[in-house]
TIKETOR-33392 format. One record per residue (C-alpha): x, y, z. Coordinates in steps of 0.25 Angstrom, whole numbers, plus 5000, padded with zeros to 4 digits. Each point is the difference from the previous one (the first is absolute). Example, Ala and Ser with C-alpha at 12.3 -4.5 7.8 and 13.67 -1.06 7.14 Angstrom:
BEGIN
504949825031 500650144998 
! end
This chain:
BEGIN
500050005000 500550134996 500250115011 499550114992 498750045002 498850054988 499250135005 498549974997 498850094998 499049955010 498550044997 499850065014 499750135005 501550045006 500950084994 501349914997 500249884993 500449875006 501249925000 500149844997 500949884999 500249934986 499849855001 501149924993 499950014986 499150094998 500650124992 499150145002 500050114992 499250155002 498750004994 499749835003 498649975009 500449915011 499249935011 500450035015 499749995014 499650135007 499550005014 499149885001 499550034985 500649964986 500050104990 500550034987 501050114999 501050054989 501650015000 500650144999 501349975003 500949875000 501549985006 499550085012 501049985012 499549965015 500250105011 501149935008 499250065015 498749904995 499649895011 500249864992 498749964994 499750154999 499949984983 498949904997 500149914986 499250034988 499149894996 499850004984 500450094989 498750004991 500750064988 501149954991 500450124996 499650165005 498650024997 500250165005 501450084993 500950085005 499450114995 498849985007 500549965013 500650154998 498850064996 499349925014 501150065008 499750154996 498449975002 500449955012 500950105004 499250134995 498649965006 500549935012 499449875000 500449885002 501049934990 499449865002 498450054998 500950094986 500549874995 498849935001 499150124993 501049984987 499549855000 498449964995 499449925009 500249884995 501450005001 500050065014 500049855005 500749874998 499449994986 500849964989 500150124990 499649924986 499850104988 499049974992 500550044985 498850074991 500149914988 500550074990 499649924983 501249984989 500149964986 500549854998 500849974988 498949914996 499150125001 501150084990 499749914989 498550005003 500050144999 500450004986 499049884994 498750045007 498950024990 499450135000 498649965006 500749985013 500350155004 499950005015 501049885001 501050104989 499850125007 500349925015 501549944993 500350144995 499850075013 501049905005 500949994990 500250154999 500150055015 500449865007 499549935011 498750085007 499150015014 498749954996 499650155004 500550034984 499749904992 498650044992 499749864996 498849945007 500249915009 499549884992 501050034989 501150005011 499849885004 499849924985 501450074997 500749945013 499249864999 500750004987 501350035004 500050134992 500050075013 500849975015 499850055012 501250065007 500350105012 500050134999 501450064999 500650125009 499350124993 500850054989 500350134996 498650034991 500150094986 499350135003 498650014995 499950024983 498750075003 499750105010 499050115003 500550134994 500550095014 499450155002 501250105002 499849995015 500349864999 500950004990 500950085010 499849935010 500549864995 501050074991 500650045014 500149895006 500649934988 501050125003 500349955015 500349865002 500349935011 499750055016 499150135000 498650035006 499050054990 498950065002 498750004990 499250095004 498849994991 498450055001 499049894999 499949954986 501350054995 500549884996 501149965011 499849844998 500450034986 501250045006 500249885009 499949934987 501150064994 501050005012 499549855002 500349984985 501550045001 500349915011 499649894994 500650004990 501350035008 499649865006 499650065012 498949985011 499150095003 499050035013 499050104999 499150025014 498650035000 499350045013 498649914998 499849864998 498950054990 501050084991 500949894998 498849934987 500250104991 501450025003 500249874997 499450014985 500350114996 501449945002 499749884994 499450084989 501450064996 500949905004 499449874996 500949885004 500750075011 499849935013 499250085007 499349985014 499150055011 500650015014 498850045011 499149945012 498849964989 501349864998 499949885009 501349985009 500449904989 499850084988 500950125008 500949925002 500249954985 500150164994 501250015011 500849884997 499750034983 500350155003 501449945009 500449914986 499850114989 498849944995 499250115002 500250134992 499150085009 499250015010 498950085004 499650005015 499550065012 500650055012 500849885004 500649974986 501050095003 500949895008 499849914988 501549954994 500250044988 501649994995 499950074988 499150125005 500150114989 498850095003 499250035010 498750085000 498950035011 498850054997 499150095005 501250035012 499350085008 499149905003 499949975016 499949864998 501549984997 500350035013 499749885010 499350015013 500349905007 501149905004 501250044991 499650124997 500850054988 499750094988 500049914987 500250124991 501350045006 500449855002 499750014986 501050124998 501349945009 499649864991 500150094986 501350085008 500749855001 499449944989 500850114990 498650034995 499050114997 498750025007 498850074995 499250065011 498650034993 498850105005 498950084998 500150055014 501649985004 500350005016 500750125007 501249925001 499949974987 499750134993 501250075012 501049924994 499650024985 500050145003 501450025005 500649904990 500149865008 499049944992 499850034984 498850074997 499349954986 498750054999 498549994991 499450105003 499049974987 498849904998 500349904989 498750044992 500450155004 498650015007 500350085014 499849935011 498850045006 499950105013 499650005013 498850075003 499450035012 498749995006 499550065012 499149925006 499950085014 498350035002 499749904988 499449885003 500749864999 499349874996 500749895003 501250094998 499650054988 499850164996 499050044990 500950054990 501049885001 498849904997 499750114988 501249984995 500149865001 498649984992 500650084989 501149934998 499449855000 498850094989 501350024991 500649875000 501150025010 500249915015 500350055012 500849985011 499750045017 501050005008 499849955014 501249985009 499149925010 499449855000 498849975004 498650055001 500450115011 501050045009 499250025012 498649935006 499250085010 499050015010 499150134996 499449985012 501250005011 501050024992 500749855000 501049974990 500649884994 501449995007 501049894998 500449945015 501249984996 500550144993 499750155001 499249984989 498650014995 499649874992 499750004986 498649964997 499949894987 498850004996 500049904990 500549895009 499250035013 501350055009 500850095007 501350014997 501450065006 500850044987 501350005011 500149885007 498949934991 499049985011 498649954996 498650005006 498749984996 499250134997 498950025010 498850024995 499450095013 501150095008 500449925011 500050105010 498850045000 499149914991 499750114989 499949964987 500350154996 501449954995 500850094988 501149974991 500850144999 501050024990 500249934988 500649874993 500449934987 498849925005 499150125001 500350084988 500049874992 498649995004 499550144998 500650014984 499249864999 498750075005 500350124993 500549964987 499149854997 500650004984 501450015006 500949895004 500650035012 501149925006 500850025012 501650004999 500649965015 500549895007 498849965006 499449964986 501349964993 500649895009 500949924988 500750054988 499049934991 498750105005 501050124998 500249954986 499049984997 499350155004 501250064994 499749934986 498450035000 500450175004 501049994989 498849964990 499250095007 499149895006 500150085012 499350155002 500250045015 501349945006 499950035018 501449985005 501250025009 501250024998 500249884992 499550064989 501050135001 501249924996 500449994984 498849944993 499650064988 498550004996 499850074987 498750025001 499950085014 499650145001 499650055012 500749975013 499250045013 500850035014 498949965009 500750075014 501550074996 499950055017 500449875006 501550055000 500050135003 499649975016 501249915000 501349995011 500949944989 500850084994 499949924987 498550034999 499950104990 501449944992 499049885000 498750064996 500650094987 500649874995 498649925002 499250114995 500950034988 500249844997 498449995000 499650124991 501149944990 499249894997 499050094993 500250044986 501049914997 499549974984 499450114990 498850075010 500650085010 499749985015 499450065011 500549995016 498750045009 500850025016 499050015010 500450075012 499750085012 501450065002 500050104983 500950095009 501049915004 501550044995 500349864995 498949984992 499950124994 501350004997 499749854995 499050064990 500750104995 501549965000 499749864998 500949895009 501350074995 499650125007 499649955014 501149915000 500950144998 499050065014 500249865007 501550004998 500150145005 499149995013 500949855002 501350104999 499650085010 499449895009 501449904999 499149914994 500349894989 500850014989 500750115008 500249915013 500149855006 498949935008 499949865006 499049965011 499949915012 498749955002 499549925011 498649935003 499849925013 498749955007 500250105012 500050134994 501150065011 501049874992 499950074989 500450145004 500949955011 501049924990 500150124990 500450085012 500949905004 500649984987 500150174997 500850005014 500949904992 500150074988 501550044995 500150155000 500650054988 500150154993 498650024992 499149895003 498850025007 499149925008 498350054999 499449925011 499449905004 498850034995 498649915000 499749954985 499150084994 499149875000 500349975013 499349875003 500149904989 499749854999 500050005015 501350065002 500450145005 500950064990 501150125002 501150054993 501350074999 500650084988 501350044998 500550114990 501350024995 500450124987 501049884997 500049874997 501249945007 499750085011 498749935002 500749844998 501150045008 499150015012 499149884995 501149885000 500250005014 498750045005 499149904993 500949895007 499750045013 498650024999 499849855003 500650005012 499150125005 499249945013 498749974997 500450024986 499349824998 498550045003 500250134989 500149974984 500950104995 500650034986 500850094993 499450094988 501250054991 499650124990 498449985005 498950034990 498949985010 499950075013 499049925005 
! end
């Protein structure tokens, strides 16, 4: 047995790794799974280091012995055992819980890692001399042996022939079955669409800057930025290259896909998102770790996937929210993305509507290339935002006289419509008219959602659900109302309102698998769909040719808001909404109903449009030493007793390092202080400097466990927070 010991990232909660015997024999390199003993438990871990020498002071029997290597060979590289390192290092979590993030869950156990090869068809020689003697009357067949014999083996994906003809070609030995090769460098597309000046520009420079470099495409709705990915994706393929592009919803990643698969044709393209078994995950990483796949288009997590050849990187929509996690390792995909494209020698293309600050900050002072579209593709304006008043008019079902006008006009001349309503259910609130009872969830600071469709109340934070009374259970009167207003509600009202319209409502609650948004999505597109009721979902990239009004049911709800980000989130909301109006030939119409026409940030929304309430957001952030222009990271803490919580923030600020320039704010309750049971409380630092801030977070975060009291409090540390919640 050697005396050199392996260093093992061990799926647990500390922050170090562990180190292990070798059993005799057994040679270890950084990036093999192996099986081990931890406590009374076996777990599966991964090597980072091998040839580790024993500290001389340890007790015999100090270093226990690995079990079993599951891997032959590293399943992770150097490169990303780096790249889990810095994650590690930046948002100080635990290396072990890193290591095993950068794994799909299949292979996150003792679970051999076999890859199942897409079968790819080539032309046989027998087929050759087929190809030249068929008769004429057997056209399928000729135009199958073509396609092979002039572009090679292909992915079934490619091949036009039917499948029926497939299979006569390989029963006759024409045609074998083989597997699919490491993707090779692929010619750029013969035929493309013609580009507009802005985008012309726009790929012409990035042609001009290869290699590392951030790029921003900053492009109104409709002004073509997929186009642009096309091109940029085209290049790096037929460099040979991978390519990652991020998308922030599982229900962008469809159309993605084909659009893709539209210009590329036999490129091996795949999906990476939750709507995949564990299995099928597991597949698109080992295919993506081998070269087989050319790109991948993804979620969030995608952006851990291993991908040797990487050549581009694109994240759309960037200001998204949802490529920040928020909980367990809570990192930021879309700057993983950027460190990944950094290491990887490659360009990224960061592409909005609605950039971030952060982004936008580092565009403007030359960090970041700035590429901008500032025109539609079909030269139609993008609609603007109008605001309707709606103080001392009255509401029905949330609707104003002259929005429901409008909406009636619209569907008389042919055009759909879209509502937007960033709340679920039938209505926020249920309340006693008679002694003032309301629906609150026992569980949270929260009133409970009333869902009137399936008969229950339910909490939208911990997810708690009741049965919805059908008398006030307080005091027995029946005089129950439902205030405010729903997807379920206004979905309702249009269907009552408008009985030749086909309404259809766009949320979570009514679209639970990729096959139900598909299929909406494809009956809007052929206009099979009038009035479209939805949430957020429906903000994010889709593109329905034939939509013309976009109504703004409530714009207020973020102007009462704590967080910072409230308006940053509402302009990008707003703006990304209204541009899914007049997107074709008709020009659109964006009806926001409000309470607040006054406000600075909406008027300047309206008038100045998102660039110019970015430029007042920016400004007011300055002054406040607020993101982009300073550092945050939050300790949060939630215990059962509510003094726990505040208690151990206290006792962890007392243990706080001092250094020049940060600054502790708290401990504070959370704005929601009661949730799922648990009081919660935080504590936010602020720093004008980066290093400043992790200078003070390496050492603190590892005292924080040994804090008494610190085992009945749930703690965790927020790095670059977007919610403050």
């Amino acid at each position: 047995m050697s005396g050199l010991l392996v260093s093992v990232a061990v799926p647990v909660p500390l922050y170090t790794a562990f180190d292990y015997r070798v059993p005799d024999g057994l040679v270890l390199h950084p990036g093999m799974r192996v099986r081990l003993p931890f406590g009374r438990r076996e777990l599966t871990g991964v090597v980072l280091r091998s040839g580790v020498e024993p500290d001389p002071a340890a007790p015999d029997g100090h270093y226990r012995e690995l079990l079993q290597a599951l891997d032959p060979a590293p399943l992770l590289t150097d490169d990303a055992l780096a790249l889990a390192q810095w994650i590690a290092d930046y948002y100080r979590h635990p290396i072990g819980e890193v290591v095993a993030a950068m794994l799909p869950v299949a292979l996150r156990s003792d679970e051999p890692a076999r890859i199942r090869h897409e079968p790819a068809y080539a032309l046989t020689d027998a087929g050759r001399a087929a190809l030249a003697t068929l008769p004429a009357r057997s056209l399928r067949l000729r135009v199958l042996l073509q396609q092979l014999a002039d572009q090679g083996a292909l992915l079934r994906a490619a091949i036009a022939a039917p499948a029926a003809v497939l299979r006569r070609a390989l029963d006759a030995h024409w045609v074998v079955e083989t597997v699919a090769a490491v993707a090779a460098p692929v010619p750029v597309p013969a035929t493309q669409p013609a580009l507009t000046a802005d985008q012309a520009a726009a790929v012409a420079a990035l042609q001009a800057a290869p290699g590392f470099g951030v790029h921003l495409l900053h492009g109104v709705t409709g002004s073509g930025k997929t186009e642009v990915y096309l091109r940029a994706i085209a290049e790096a393929l037929a460099a040979g290259r991978q390519v990652l592009v991020l998308v922030p919803e599982i229900g962008l990643t469809p159309q993605l896909l084909q659009r893709v698969r539209e210009r590329f044709g036999p490129v091996a393209v795949a999906g990476s998102h939750s709507g995949l078994s564990d299995a099928e995950r597991a597949q698109v990483w080992l295919r993506a770790a081998t070269g087989e796949l050319a790109i991948v288009v993804g979620t969030r997590s995608a952006v851990l996937l291993p991908l040797p050849r990487l050549g581009l990187v694109i994240v759309d929509e960037e200001h998204d929210v949802s490529f920040k996690q928020q909980d367990g390792l809570r990192y930021s995909a879309r700057d993983v993305a950027v460190l990944r494209a950094q290491r990887a020698g490659a360009p990224v293309l960061l592409g909005s509507a609605t950039p971030s600050l952060e982004t936008l900050q580092h565009a403007v002072n030359g960090r970041y290339q700035w590429l901008r579209l500032p025109r539609r593709v079909r030269q139609v304006p993008p609609p603007q935002l109008q605001l309707l008043d709606v103080r001392g008019l009255h509401l029905q079902d949330g609707l104003s006289a002259p929005l429901s006008a409008a909406i009636g006009r619209h569907l008389a001349d042919g055009g759909q419509v879209l509502l937007f309503v960033n709340r679920r259910g039938y209505a926020p609130t249920l309340l006693c008219h008679d002694c003032g009872w309301s629906a609150q969830c026992r569980h949270c600071d929260s009133r409970m959602t009333w869902h009137r469709g399936r008969g229950r109340l339910i909490c939208h934070h911990c997810g708690a659900r009741q049965a919805a009374p059908r008398a006030c259970p307080q005091c027995q009167s029946r005089q129950l109302l439902a205030l405010g207003q729903g997807t379920e509600r206004v979905e309702e009202a249009l269907r009552e309102r408008f009985p030749g319209a086909r309404v259809e409502r766009f949320d979570s609650d009514r679209l639970r698998s990729l096959r139900q948004l598909d299929a909406l999505l494809r009956d809007t597109r052929d206009g099979l769909v009038n009035i479209l009721v939805g949430t957020q979902m429906l903000a994010k990239g889709h593109d329905f040719a034939g939509l013309t009004l976009v109504g703004i049911v409530d714009a207020d709800q973020a102007l009462y808001s704590v967080d910072f980000r409230a308006l940053e989130r509402m302009g990008q909301l707003l703006t990304q909404v209204a541009g899914r109006a007049g997107r074709a030939d008709r020009p659109g119409e964006v009806l926001v109903q409000t309470h607040q026409p006054e406000h600075p940030a909406l008027r300047r929304l309206v008038t100045q449009g998102y660039d110019g309430l970015a430029e007042l957001l920016l400004t007011e952030r300055q002054i406040a030493g607020l993101p982009p222009y300073a550092y945050l990271a939050m300790l949060r803490a939630e215990a059962r007793v509510e003094a726990d919580a505040i208690g151990f923030l206290q006792a962890a600020l007392a243990q706080l390092p001092a250094v020049d320039g940060v600054q502790a704010l708290g401990p504070v309750p959370a704005p929601m202080e009661r949730r799922a049971g648990r009081y919660r409380a935080q504590l936010l630092l602020q720093s004008p400097d980066r290093s400043s801030l992790h200078r003070v977070l390496k050492p603190w975060t590892l005292e924080l466990d040994a804090i008494p009291g610190a085992r009945g409090v749930r703690w965790s540390l927020d790095v670059d927070p977007i919610d403050l919640y």
